[in-house]
MIVORO-228002 format. One line per field, with one value per residue: residue number from 1; residue in one letter; x, y negated, z of N, C-alpha, C, O in turn. Coordinates in steps of 0.02 Angstrom, whole numbers, plus 50000, padded with zeros to 5 digits. Last residue first. Layout:
<sites>
num = [NUM, ...] $
residuo = [a, ...] $
n.c1 = [X, ...] $
n.c2 = [Y, ...] $
n.c3 = [Z, ...] $
ca.c1 = [X, ...] $
ca.c2 = [Y, ...] $
ca.c3 = [Z, ...] $
c.c1 = [X, ...] $
c.c2 = [Y, ...] $
c.c3 = [Z, ...] $
o.c1 = [X, ...] $
o.c2 = [Y, ...] $
o.c3 = [Z, ...] $
</sites>
This chain:
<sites>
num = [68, 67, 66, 65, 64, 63, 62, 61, 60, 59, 58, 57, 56, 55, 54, 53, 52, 51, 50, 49, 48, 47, 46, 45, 44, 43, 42, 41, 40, 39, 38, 37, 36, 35, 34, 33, 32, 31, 30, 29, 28, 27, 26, 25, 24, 23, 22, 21, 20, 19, 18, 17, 16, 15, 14, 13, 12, 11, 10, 9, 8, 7, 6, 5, 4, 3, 2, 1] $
residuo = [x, x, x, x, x, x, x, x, x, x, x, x, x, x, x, x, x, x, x, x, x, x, x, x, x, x, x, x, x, x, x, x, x, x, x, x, x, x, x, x, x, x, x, x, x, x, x, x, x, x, x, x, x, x, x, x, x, x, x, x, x, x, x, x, x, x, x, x] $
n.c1 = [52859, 52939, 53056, 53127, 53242, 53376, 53510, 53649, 53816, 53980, 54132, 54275, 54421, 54435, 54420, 54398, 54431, 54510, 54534, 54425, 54384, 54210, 54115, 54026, 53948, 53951, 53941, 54013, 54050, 53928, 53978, 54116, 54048, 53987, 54123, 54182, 54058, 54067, 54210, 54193, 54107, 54147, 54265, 54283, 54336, 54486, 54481, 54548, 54562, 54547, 54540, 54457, 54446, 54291, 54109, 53965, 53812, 53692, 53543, 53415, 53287, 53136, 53047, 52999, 53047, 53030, 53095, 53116] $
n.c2 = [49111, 49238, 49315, 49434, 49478, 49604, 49603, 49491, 49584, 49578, 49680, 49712, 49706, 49575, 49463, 49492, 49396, 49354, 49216, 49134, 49194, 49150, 49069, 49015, 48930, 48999, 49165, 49265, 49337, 49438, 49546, 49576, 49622, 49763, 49827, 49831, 49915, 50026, 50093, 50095, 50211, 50308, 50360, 50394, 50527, 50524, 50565, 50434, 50265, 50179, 50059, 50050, 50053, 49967, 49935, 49844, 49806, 49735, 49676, 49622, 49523, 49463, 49378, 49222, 49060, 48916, 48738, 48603] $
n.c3 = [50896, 50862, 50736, 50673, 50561, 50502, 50461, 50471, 50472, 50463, 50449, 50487, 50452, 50407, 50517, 50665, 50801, 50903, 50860, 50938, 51119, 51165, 51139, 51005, 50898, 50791, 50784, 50750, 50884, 50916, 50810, 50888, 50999, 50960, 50890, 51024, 51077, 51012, 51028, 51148, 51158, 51091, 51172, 51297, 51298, 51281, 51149, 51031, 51025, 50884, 50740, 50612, 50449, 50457, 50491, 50478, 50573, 50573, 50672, 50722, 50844, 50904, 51021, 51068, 51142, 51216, 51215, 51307] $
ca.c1 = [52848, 52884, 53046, 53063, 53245, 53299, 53445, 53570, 53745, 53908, 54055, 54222, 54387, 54450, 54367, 54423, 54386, 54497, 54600, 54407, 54443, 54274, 54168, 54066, 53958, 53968, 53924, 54005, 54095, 53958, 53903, 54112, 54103, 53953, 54055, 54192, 54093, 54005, 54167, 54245, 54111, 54097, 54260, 54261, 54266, 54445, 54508, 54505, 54590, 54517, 54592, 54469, 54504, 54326, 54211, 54002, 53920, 53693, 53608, 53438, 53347, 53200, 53072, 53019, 53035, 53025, 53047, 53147] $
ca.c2 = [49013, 49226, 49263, 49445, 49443, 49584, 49631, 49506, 49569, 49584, 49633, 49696, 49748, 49631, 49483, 49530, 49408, 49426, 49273, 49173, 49154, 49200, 49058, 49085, 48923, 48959, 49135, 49236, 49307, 49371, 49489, 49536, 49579, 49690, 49774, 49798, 49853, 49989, 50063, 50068, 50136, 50276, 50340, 50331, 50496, 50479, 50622, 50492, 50319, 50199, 50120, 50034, 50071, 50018, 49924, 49886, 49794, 49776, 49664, 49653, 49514, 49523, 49408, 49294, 49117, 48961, 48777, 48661] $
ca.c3 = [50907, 50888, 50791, 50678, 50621, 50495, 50439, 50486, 50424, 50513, 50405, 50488, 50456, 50361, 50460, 50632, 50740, 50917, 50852, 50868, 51046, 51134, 51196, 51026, 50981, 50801, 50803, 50719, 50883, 50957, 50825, 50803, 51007, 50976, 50864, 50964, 51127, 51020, 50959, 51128, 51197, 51054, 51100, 51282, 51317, 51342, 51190, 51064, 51047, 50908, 50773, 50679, 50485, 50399, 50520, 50470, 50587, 50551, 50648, 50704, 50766, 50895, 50942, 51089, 51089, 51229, 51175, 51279] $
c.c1 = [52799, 52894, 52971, 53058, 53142, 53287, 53390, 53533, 53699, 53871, 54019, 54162, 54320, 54430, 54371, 54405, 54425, 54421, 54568, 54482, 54441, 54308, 54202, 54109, 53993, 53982, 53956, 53956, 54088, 54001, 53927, 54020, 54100, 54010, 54007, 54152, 54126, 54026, 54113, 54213, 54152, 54086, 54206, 54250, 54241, 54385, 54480, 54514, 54531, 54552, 54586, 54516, 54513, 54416, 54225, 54102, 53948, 53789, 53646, 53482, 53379, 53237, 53109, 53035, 53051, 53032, 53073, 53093] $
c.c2 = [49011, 49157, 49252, 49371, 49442, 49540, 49600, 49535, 49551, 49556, 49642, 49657, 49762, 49699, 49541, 49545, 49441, 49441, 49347, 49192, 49180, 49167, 49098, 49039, 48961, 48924, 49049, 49209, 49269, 49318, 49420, 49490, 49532, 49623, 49705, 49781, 49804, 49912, 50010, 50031, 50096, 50203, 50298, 50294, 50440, 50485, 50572, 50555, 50377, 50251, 50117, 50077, 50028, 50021, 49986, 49865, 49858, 49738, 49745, 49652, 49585, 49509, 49471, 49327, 49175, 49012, 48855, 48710] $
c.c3 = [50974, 50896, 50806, 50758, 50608, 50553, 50434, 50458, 50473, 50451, 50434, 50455, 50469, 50365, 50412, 50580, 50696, 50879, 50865, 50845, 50984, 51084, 51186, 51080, 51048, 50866, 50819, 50711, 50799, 50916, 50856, 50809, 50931, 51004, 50868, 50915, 51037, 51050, 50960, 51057, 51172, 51101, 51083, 51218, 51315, 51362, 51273, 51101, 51063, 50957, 50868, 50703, 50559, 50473, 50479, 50466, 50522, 50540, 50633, 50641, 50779, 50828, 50947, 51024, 51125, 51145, 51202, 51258] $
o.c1 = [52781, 52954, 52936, 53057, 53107, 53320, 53361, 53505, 53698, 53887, 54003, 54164, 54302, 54422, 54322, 54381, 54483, 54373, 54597, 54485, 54452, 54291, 54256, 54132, 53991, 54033, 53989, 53921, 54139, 53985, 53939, 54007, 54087, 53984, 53992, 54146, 54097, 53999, 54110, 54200, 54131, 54060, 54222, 54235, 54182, 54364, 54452, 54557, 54482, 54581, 54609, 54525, 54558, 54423, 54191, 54138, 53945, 53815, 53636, 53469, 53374, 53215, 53106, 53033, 53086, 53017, 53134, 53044] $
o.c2 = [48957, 49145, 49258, 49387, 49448, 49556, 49575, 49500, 49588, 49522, 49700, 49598, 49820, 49741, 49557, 49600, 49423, 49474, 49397, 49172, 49239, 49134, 49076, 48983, 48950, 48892, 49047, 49212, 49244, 49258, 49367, 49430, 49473, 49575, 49654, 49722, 49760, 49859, 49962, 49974, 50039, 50152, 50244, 50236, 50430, 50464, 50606, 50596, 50368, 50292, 50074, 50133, 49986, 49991, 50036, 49818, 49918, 49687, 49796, 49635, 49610, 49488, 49516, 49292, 49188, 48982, 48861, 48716] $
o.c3 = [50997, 50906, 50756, 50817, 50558, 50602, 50386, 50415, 50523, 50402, 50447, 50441, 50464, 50320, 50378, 50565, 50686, 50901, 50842, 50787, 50972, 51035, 51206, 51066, 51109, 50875, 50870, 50660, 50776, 50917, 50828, 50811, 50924, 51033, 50837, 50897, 51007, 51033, 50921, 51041, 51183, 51078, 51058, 51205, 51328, 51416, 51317, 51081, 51099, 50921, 50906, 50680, 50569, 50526, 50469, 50451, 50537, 50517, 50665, 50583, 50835, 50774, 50989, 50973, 51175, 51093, 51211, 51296] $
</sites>
């Protein structure tokens, strides 16, 4: 098995999430769903792809920077 180090960067944008505010938990919520969409277009995803949400979401890779 081969080792790497790196970094990738990904880029979510979401149009009409619906969001509760007044919890304090607004931006958790947000951040959690996102990184949920990353995850989840991924081919090997253990999450049920029903909780993909292509209409409101577009993940992008920016930029990936891998070490060998």
């Amino acid at each position: 098995m081969a080792k790497f180090s790196g970094e990738v960067t990904f880029k979510v944008t979401f149009k009409d999430l619906g969001v509760p505010v007044g919890f304090g938990m607004t931006n958790a919520i947000i951040f959690h769903e996102c990184a949920t969409q990353v995850g989840l277009n991924t081919p090997w995803s253990r999450v049920e792809k029903i909780y993909k949400k292509d209409k409101r979401f577009k993940v992008e890779i920016i930029d990936k920077k891998i070490n060998f």
